[in-house]
C-alpha positions in Angstrom: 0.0 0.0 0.0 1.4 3.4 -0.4 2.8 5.1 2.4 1.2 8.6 1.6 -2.4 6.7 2.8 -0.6 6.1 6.0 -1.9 9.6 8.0 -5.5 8.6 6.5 -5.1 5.0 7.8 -4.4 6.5 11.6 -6.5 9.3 11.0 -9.1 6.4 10.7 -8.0 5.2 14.0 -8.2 7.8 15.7 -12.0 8.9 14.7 -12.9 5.1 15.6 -11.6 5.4 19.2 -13.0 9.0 19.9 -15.9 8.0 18.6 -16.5 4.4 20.3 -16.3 4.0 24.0 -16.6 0.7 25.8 -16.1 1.4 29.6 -15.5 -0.1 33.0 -15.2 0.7 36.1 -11.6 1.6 37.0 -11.5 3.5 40.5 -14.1 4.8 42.8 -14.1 8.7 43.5 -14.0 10.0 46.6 -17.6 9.7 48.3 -19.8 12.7 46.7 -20.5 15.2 49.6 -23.9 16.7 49.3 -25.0 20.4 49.6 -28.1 22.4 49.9 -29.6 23.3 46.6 -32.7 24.3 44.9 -32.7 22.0 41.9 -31.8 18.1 43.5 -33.2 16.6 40.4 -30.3 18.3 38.2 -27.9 17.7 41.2 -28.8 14.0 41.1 -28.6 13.8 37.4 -25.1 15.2 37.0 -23.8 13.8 40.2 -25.1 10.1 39.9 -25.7 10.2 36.4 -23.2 12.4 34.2 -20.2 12.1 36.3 -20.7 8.7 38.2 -19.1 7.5 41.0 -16.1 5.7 39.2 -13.2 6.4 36.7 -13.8 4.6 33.6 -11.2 2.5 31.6 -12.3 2.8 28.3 -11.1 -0.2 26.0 -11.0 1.9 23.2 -8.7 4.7 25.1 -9.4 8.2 23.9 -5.9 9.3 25.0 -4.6 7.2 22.6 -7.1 8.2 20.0 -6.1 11.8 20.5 -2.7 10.7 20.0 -3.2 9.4 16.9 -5.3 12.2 15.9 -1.9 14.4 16.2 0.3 12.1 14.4 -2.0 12.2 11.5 -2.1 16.2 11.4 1.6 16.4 11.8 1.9 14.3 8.9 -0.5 16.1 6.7 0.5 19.2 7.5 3.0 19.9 5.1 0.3 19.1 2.3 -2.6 21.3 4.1 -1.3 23.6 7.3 -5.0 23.5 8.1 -3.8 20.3 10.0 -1.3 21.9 11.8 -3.7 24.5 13.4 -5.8 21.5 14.5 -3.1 20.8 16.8 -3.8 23.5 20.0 -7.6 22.6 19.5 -6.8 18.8 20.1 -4.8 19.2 22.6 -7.1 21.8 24.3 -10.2 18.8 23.6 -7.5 16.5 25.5 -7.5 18.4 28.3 -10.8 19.1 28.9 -11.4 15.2 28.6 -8.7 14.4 31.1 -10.1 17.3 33.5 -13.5 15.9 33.0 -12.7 12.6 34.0 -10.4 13.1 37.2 -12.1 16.3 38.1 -13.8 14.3 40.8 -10.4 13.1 42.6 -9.8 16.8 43.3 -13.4 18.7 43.7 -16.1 17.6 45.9 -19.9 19.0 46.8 -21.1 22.1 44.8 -17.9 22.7 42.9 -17.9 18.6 41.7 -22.0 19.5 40.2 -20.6 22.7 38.6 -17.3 21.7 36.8 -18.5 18.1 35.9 -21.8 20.2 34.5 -19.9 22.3 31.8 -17.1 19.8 30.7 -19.7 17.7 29.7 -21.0 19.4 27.2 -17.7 21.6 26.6 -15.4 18.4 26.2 -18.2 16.2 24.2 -18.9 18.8 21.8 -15.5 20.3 21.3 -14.4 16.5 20.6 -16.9 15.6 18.0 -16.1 19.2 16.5 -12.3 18.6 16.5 -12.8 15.6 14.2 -15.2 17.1 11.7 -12.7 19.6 11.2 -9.7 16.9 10.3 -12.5 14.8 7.9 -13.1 18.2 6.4 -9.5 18.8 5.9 -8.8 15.3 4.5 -12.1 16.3 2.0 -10.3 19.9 0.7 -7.5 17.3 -0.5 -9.5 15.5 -2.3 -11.6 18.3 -4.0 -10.6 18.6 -7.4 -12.8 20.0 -10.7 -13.8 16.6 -11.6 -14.4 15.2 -7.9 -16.1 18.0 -7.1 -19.8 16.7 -7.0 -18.9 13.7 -5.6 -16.6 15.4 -2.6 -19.7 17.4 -1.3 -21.8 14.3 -0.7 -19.3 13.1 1.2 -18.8 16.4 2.8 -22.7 15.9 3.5 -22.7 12.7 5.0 -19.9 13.4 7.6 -21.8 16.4 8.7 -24.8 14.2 9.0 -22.2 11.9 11.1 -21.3 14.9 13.1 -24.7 16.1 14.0 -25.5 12.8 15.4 -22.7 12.5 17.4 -23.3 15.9 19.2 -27.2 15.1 19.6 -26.0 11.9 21.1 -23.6 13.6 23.6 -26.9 16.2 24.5 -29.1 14.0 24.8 -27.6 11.2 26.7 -26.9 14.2 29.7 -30.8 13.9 30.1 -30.4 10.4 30.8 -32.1 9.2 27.3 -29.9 6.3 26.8 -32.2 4.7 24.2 -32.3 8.1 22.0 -29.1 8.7 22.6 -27.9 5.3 21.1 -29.9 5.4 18.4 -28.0 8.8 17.2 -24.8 7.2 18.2 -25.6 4.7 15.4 -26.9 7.0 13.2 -23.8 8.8 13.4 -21.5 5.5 13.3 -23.9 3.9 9.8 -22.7 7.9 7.8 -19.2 8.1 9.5 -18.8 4.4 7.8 -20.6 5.6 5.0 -17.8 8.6 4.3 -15.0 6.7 4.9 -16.1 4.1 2.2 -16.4 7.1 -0.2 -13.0 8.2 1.3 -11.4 4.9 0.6 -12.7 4.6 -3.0 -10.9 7.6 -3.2 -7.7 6.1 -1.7 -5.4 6.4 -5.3 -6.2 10.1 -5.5 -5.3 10.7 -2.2 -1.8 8.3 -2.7 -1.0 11.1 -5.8 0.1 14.5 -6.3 -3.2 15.4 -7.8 -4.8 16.9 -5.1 -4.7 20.6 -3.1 
């Protein structure tokens, strides 16, 4: 195989183990100390349900996908310095996830409910915006005058894939598992569905041909 299609190949990678999670319980965080408030329901909810009361290995490590993720710009960005600005955003996403996920180690009570509130959605959006960026990137390389039409469906269908993925991460912070996973295969079926069109595209992204 040529070794240009080697940043696609972990570029790949790296969107399969952002965007799949299969977790279990690592470590228990330290005992949640309650607080007077006005809303317990929400308390509840982010306390028990968002945050948990464990650290999570996740089989398919994000660190390492994030990892990955880097490689892949450094090694396109000589062909595109778009990839090279994607750099400080994923390592910004990376820390936000890290932050999310041993915030509890470190803040307790009200403090635990507010921090663990925003990096949720901060850290899950910000990741599934992060990788739309790098597929778009990969899609500016491939646009040429006479894969023009065929680039914007593609282009479409990854923004489909993106969508899901950030209705997923809302609406799984209401506790709507079964909605939630129904986007989350929505948004797996048109991520598949763009890197097929990607990889029938593999020999123009191998040549010279492309921006």
């Amino acid at each position: 195989m040529n070794k240009k299609l080697a940043p696609y190949i972990i570029l790949f990678l790296a969107v399969l183990l952002l965007a799949v999670d299969i977790r279990l319980p690592a470590r228990d965080y330290p005992a949640f100390e309650s607080f007077p408030t006005e809303a317990p329901e929400t308390v509840d909810l982010v306390i028990n349900h968002v945050i948990g009361h464990h650290l999570m290995l996740d089989l398919l490590p994000d660190v390492l996908g994030y990892a990955l993720l880097a490689v892949s710009c450094f090694m396109l960005g000589p062909g595109n310095k778009h990839f090279f600005k994607q750099i400080p955003w994923i390592a910004v996403s990376l820390g936000l996830y890290l932050c999310r996920h041993l915030m509890p180690f470190s803040l307790n009570g009200d403090m635990r409910f507010r921090v663990g509130y925003l990096l949720y959605f901060i850290s899950g959006v910000l990741q599934v915006l992060v990788l739309m960026r790098a597929m778009l990137h990969v899609c500016d390389r491939l646009n040429t005058t006479e894969n023009h039409s065929y680039n914007n469906l593609s282009i479409i269908f990854m923004l489909i894939s993106s969508f899901a993925g950030v209705v997923s991460v809302l609406v799984w912070f209401y506790d709507l598992e079964w909605l939630s996973l129904i986007y989350f295969i929505v948004q797996l079926i048109f991520l598949g569905i763009f890197w097929y069109r990607i990889w029938t595209d593999r020999q123009l992204l191998a040549s010279d041909k492309t921006h």
